[in-house]
C-alpha positions as CSV (number, residue, x, y, z in Angstrom):
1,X,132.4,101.0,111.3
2,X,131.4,100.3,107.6
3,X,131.4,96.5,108.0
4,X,128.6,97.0,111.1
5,X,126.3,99.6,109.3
6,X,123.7,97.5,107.4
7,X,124.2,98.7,103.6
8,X,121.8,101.0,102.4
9,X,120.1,100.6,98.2
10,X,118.2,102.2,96.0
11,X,115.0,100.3,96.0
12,X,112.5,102.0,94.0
13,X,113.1,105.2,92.2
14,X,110.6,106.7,90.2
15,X,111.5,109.8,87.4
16,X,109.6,113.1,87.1
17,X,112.4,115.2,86.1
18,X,110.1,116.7,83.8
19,X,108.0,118.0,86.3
20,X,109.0,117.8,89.4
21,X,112.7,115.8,90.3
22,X,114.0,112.7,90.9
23,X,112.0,110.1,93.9
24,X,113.7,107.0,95.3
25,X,112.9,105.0,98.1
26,X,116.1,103.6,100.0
27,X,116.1,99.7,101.2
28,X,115.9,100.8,105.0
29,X,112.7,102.0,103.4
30,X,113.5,105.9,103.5
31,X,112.0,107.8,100.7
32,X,113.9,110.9,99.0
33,X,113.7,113.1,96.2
34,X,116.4,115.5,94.5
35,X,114.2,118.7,93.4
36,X,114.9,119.9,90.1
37,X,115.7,123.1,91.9
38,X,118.8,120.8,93.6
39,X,117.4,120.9,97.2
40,X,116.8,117.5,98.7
41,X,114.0,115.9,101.0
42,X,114.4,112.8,103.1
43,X,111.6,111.1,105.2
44,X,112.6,108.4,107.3
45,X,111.2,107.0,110.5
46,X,113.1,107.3,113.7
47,X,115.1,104.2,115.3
48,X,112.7,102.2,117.3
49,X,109.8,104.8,117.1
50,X,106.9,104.9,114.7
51,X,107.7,109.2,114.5
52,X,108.7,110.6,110.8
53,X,111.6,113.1,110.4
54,X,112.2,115.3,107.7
55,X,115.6,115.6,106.6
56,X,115.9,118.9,104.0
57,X,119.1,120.0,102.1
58,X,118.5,123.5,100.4
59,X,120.1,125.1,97.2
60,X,123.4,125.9,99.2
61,X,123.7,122.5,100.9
62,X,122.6,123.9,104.6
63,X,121.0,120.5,105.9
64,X,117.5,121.1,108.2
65,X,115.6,118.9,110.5
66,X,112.3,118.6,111.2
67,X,109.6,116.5,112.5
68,X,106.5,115.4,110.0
69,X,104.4,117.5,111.8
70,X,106.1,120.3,112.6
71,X,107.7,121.8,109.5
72,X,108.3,125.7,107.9
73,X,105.6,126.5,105.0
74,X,108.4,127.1,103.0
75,X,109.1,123.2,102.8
76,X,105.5,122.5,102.6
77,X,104.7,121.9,99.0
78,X,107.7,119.7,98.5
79,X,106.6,117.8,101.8
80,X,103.2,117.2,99.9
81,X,105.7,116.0,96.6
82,X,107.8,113.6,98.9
83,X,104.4,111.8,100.2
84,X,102.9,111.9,96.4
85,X,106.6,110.1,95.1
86,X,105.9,108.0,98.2
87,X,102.4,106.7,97.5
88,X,103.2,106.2,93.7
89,X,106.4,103.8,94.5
90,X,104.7,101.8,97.0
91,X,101.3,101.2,95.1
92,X,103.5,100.5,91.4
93,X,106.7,99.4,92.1
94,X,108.1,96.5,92.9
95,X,110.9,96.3,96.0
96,X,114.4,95.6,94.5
97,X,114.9,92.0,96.0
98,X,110.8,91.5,96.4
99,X,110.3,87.9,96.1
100,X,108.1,88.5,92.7
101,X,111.0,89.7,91.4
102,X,112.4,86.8,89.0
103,X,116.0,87.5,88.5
104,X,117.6,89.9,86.5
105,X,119.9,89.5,83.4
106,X,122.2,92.2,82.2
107,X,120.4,93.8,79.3
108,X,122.8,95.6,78.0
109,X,126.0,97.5,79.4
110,X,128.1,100.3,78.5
111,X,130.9,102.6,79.8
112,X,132.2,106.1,79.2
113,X,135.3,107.7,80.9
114,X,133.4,108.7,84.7
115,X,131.4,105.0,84.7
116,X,130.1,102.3,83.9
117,X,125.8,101.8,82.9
118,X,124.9,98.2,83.7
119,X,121.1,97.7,82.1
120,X,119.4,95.0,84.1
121,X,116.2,93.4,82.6
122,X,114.7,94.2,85.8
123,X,114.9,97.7,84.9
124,X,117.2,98.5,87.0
125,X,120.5,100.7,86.2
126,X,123.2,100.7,88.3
């Protein structure tokens, strides 16, 4: 049930689409990255246990699960990626809703025909 599930956010989202892809860490403090390849890498820690799964989507969409220490080479550099992504956002970025945070104002706004781009002068674009 939707109403039950706790909602989920982008918290912290760092961009090195020039490199590498696209981090974000998610409010239930999961941390993901979209490869500029397309695949996808998800870390998150298991319910009521201190163990960290991997959750891996390649090119075709085939979703993968592993455990952080038991993982194919193949994943292995992106693993390393995730935890550098990781490591950046916690030591330089703020928490979306951290209590240093003052609060936001729109900064600016605009739409086109799929969306629209709210600019927050928190940085934050939603």
């Amino acid at each position: 049930d939707p109403k039950v599930s706790p909602m989920v956010l982008v918290s912290k989202w760092v961009d090195y689409s020039d490199k590498y892809g696209f981090g974000y860490s998610l409010s239930d403090d999961s941390i993901g990255v979209v490869f500029n390849d397309l695949t996808k890498l998800l870390l998150f820690q298991t319910e009521g246990k201190h163990d960290f799964n991997i959750h891996y989507i390649d090119y075709g969409g085939v979703e993968h699960y592993y455990t952080i220490q038991e993982f194919p080479s193949s994943v292995e550099k992106k693993v390393k990626l995730l935890n550098y992504f990781r490591a950046y956002m916690k030591e330089h970025l703020l928490k979306a809703g951290d209590e240093l945070s003052r609060i936001p104002f729109m900064k600016t706004w605009f739409r086109t025909s799929r969306a629209v781009v709210m600019h927050l002068t928190n940085g934050t674009v939603q």
